[in-house]
C-alpha positions as semicolon CSV with decimal commas, in nm:
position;residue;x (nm);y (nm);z (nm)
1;X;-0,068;1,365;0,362
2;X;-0,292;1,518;0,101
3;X;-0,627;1,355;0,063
4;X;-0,796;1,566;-0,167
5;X;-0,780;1,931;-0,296
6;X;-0,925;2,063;0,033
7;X;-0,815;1,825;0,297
8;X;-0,522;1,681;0,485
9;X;-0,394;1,453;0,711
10;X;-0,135;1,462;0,939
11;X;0,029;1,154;1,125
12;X;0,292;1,165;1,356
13;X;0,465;0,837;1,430
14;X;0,693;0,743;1,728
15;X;0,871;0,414;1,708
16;X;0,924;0,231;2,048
17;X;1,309;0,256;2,189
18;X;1,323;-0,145;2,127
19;X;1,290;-0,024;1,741
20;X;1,495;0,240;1,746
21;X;1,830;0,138;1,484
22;X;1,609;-0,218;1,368
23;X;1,331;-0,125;1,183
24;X;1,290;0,163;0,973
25;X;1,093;0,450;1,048
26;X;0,972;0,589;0,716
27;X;0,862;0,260;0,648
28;X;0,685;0,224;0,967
29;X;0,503;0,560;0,918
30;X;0,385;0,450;0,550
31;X;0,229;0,137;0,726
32;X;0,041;0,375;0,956
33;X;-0,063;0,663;0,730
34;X;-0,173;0,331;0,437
35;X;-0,351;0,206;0,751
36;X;-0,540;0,518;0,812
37;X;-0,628;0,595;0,462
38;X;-0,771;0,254;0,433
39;X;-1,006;0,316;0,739
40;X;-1,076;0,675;0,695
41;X;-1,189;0,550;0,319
42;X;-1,409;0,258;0,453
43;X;-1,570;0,517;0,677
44;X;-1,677;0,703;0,426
């Protein structure tokens, strides 16, 4: 995930095996990276 001209982020996502084929796991992963956007913004 680009954050800016010079910086990234990356985020690797593993759903649990009750998950697995019930939610989906892009989705999941956009709630996480969105999540740690929000915080690393905040922080800043």
């Amino acid at each position: 995930m680009g954050t800016s001209d010079t910086q990234t982020v990356d985020i690797s996502v593993d759903q649990s095996e009750k998950n697995i084929g019930k939610n989906d796991p892009c989705e999941a992963a956009r709630q996480v990276t969105a999540m740690v956007l929000g915080n690393a913004k905040a922080g800043s």
